[in-house]
C-alpha positions in Angstrom: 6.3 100.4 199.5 3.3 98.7 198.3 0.9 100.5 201.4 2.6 103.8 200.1 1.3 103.2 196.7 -1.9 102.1 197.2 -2.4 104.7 199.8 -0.9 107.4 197.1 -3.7 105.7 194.6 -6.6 106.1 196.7 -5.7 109.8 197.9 -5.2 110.5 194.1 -8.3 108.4 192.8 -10.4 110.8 196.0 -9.1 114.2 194.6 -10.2 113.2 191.3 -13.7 112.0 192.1 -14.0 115.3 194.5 -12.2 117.6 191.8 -15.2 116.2 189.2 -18.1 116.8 191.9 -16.7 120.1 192.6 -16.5 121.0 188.5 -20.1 119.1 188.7 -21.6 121.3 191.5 -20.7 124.8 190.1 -22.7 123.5 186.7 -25.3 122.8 188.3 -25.7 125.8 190.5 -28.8 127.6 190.8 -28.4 131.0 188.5 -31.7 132.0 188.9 -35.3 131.0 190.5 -38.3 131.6 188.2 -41.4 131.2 190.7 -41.4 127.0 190.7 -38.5 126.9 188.1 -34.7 126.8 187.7 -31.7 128.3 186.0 -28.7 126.4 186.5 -25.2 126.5 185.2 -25.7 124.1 182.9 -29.0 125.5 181.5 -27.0 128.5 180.4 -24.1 126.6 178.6 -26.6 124.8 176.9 -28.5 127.6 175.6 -25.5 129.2 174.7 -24.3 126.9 172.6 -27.7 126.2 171.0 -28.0 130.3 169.7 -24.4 130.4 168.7 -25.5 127.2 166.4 -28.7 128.8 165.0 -26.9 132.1 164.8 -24.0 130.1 162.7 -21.1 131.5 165.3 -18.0 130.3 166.2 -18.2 128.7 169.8 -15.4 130.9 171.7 -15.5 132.7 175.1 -15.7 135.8 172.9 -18.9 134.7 171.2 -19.7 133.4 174.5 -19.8 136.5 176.3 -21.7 138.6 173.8 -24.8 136.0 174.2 -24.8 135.3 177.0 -27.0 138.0 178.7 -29.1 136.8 175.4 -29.5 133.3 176.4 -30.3 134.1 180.3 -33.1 135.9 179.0 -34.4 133.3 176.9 -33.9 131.0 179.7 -36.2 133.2 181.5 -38.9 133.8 179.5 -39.2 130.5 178.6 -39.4 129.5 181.9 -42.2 131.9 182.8 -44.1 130.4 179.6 -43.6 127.0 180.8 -44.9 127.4 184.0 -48.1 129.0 182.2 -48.6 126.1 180.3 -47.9 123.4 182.8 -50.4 125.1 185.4 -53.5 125.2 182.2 -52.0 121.9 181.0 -51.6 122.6 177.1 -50.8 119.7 175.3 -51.4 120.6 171.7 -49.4 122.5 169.6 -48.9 123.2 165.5 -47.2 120.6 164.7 -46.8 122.0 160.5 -45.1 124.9 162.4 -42.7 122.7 164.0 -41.6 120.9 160.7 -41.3 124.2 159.0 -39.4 125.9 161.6 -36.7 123.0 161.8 -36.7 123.1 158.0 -35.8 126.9 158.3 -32.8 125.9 160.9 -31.5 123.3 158.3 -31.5 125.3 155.6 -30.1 128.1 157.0 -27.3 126.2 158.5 -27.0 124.4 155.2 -27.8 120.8 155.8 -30.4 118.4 156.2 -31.8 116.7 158.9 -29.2 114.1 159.8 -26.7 116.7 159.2 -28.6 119.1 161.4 -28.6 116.2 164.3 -25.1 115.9 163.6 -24.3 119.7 164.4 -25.9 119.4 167.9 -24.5 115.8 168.5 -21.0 117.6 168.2 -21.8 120.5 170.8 -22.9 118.0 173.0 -26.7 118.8 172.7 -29.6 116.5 172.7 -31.3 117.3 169.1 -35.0 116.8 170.9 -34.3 119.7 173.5 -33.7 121.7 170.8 -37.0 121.2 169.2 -38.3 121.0 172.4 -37.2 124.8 172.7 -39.6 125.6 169.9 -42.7 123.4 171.2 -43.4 125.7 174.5 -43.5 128.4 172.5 -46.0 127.1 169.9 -47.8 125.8 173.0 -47.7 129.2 174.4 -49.7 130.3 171.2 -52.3 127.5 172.0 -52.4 129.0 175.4 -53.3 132.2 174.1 -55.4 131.2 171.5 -57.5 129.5 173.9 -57.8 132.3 176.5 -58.5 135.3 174.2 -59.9 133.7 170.7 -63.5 135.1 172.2 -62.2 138.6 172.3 -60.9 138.7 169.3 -63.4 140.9 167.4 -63.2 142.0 163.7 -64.8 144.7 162.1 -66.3 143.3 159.4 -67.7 146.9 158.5 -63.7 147.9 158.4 -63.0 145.0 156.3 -65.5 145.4 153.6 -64.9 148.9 153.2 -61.4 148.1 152.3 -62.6 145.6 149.3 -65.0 148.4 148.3 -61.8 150.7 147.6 -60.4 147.6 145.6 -63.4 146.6 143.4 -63.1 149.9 141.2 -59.8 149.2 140.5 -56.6 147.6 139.5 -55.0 147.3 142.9 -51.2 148.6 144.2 -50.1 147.0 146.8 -47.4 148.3 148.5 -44.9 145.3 150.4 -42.3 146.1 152.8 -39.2 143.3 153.1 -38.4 143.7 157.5 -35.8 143.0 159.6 -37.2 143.6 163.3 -35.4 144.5 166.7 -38.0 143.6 169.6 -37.1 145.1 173.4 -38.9 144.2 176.8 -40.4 147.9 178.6 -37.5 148.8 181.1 -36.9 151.4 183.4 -33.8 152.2 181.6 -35.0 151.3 178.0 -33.9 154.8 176.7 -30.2 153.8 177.4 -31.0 150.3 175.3 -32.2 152.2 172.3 -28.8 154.4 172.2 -27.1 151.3 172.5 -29.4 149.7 170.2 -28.6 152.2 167.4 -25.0 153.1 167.5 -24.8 149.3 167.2 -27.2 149.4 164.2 -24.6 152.2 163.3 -21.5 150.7 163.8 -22.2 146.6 163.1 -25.4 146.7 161.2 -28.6 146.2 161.8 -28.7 142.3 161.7 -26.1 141.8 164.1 -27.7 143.8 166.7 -30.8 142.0 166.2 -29.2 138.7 167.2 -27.5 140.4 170.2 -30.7 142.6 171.6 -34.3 141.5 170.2 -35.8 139.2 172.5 -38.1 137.8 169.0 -37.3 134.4 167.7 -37.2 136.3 164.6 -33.7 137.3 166.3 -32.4 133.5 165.1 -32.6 134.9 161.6 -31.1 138.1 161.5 -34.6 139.6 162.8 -35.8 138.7 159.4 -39.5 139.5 158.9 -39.6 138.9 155.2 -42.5 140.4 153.4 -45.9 142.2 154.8 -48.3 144.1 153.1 -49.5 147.1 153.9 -52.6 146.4 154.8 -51.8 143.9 157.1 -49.4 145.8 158.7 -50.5 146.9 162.8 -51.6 150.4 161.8 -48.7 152.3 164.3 -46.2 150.1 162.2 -47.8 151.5 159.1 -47.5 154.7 160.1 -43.9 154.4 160.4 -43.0 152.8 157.5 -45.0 155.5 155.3 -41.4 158.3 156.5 -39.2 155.5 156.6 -37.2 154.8 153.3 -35.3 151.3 152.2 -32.3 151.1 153.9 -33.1 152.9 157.3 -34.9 152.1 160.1 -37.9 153.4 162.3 -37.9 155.1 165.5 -39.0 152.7 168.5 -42.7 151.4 168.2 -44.2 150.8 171.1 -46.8 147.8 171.5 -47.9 146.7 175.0 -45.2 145.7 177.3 -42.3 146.0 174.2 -40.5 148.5 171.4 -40.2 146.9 168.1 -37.6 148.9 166.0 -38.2 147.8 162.1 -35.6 148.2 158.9 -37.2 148.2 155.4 -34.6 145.8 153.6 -36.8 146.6 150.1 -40.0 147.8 148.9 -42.3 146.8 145.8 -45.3 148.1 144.5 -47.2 145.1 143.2 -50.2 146.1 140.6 -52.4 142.9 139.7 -55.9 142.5 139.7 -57.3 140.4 142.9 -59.6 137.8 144.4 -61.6 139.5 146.5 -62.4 136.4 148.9 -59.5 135.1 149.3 -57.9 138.9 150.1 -61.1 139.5 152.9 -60.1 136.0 154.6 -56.0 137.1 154.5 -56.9 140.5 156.1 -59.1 138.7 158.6 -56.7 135.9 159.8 -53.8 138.6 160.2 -55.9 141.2 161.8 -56.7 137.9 164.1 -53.3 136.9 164.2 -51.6 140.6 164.7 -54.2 140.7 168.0 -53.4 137.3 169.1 -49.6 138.5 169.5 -50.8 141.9 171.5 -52.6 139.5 173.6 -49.7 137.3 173.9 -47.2 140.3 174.4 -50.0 141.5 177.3 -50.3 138.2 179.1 -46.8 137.0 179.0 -45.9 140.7 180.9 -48.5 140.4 183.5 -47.3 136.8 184.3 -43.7 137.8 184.4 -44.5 140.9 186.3 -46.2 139.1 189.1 -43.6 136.2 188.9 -40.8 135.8 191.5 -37.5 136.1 190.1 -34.7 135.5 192.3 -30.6 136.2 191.2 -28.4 134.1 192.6 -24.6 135.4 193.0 
């Protein structure tokens, strides 16, 4: 009787330990190859979890399913970016940026730091690859701040015709509140946008941003916040000018994406101005609004000439 037992123990205590490597191998399998890098099973669950945290959703299969395609892409992307930084070996980053983007994640989850470190503890997420998440993409702007700064030419003759038209008078400034939907160029991007807006139709705008844009802005409900007008891209501009509060533009196109914008409010500030200190704004987001065409530019020729392999 003993033998029987012990020989009924060690069967069970083997189809336990294969039962858990079996569960253990289909985590880890290989979803998808990204040139040198990897999407496994586990990868995915992970960043699942992680947007359905920042997103401030319920963790259920049905939540689950809905961000999933969501979080594959994300995978992707920043997989492609890593690879770009590893291979020019970027080490430096904005590290204010950092701090102020965590602070936005804690106080739009409603807690503080511990508390925030807390909320990934319980999904069974290490806090620091959740910042970690964050740093390739601020050392993807490094990347691309070191790459293109050279060609980043102003036209000062632009510029200081714009202050002329403010120096005679008491300026209006016009400032759009946005919520932004950004989509990759597809071959069947047509069919995204009539998804895209009988979604904006039917669950608002802010939910479809966290299911479709592929902007970290889509953490936030797509949430822009305020631009000026004359900061604004000058095809987004455009827009804007037959767009009222409330509604939404058609698709905007901008190298390698759409960006569909909704005006949450408008002001029309009057004030008198600091000429200085207005020139160096325009300049640094005239610089910054090229930085992120380069950006969109480079990160779509890298993942165009990238090998991506689907595993089934």
């Amino acid at each position: 009787m003993k033998l029987n037992f012990f020989t009924k123990l060690i069967f069970l205590i083997t189809l336990f330990t294969f039962c858990n490597e079996a569960n253990s191998n289909i985590n880890n399998k290989i979803l998808v190859k990204i040139g040198n890098e990897i999407v496994t099973g586990v990868d995915l669950e992970n960043e699942i979890k992680i947007i359905l945290t920042l997103e401030n959703l319920k963790i259920n299969q049905q939540n689950i399913n809905a961000v999933k395609p969501k979080a594959l892409k994300s995978l992707i992307s920043l997989s492609v970016k890593r690879s770009e930084i590893n291979k020019y070996q970027v080490k430096e980053y904005n590290k204010l940026d950092l701090n102020n983007y965590i602070k936005e994640t804690e106080k739009r989850l409603n807690t503080n730091n511990k508390g925030l470190r807390n909320i990934f503890k319980r999904i069974g997420i290490d806090y620091d690859h959740y910042k970690d998440r964050f740093k390739i993409e601020l050392l993807w702007n490094t990347l691309i701040f070191q790459i293109y700064k050279n060609q980043i030419n102003i036209n000062m003759v632009e510029i200081d015709n714009e202050l002329d038209d403010r120096k005679n008078k008491e300026l209006v400034v016009t400032e759009y509140n946005l919520s932004e939907i950004e989509i990759p160029q597809t071959k069947d991007v047509k069919a995204t946008f009539e998804e895209i807006y009988k979604s904006i139709k039917e669950r608002g705008f802010e939910k479809t941003a966290k299911k479709f844009s592929s902007s970290i802005s889509s953490a936030n409900d797509g949430l822009v916040g305020w631009l000026n007008t004359k900061s604004l891209i000058k095809s987004y501009a455009i827009e804007l000018a037959d767009t009222k509060k409330g509604e939404v533009t058609r698709p905007i196109e901008i190298q390698g994406y759409y960006i569909i914008l909704k005006i949450n409010d408008v002001k029309n500030i009057e004030k008198n101005i600091d000429l200085n200190k207005v020139k160096k704004d325009i300049i640094e987001q005239k610089k910054q609004n090229k930085l992120n065409l380069f950006s969109r530019s480079h990160y779509s020729n890298i993942y165009n000439s990238t090998l991506i392999q689907y595993n089934e």
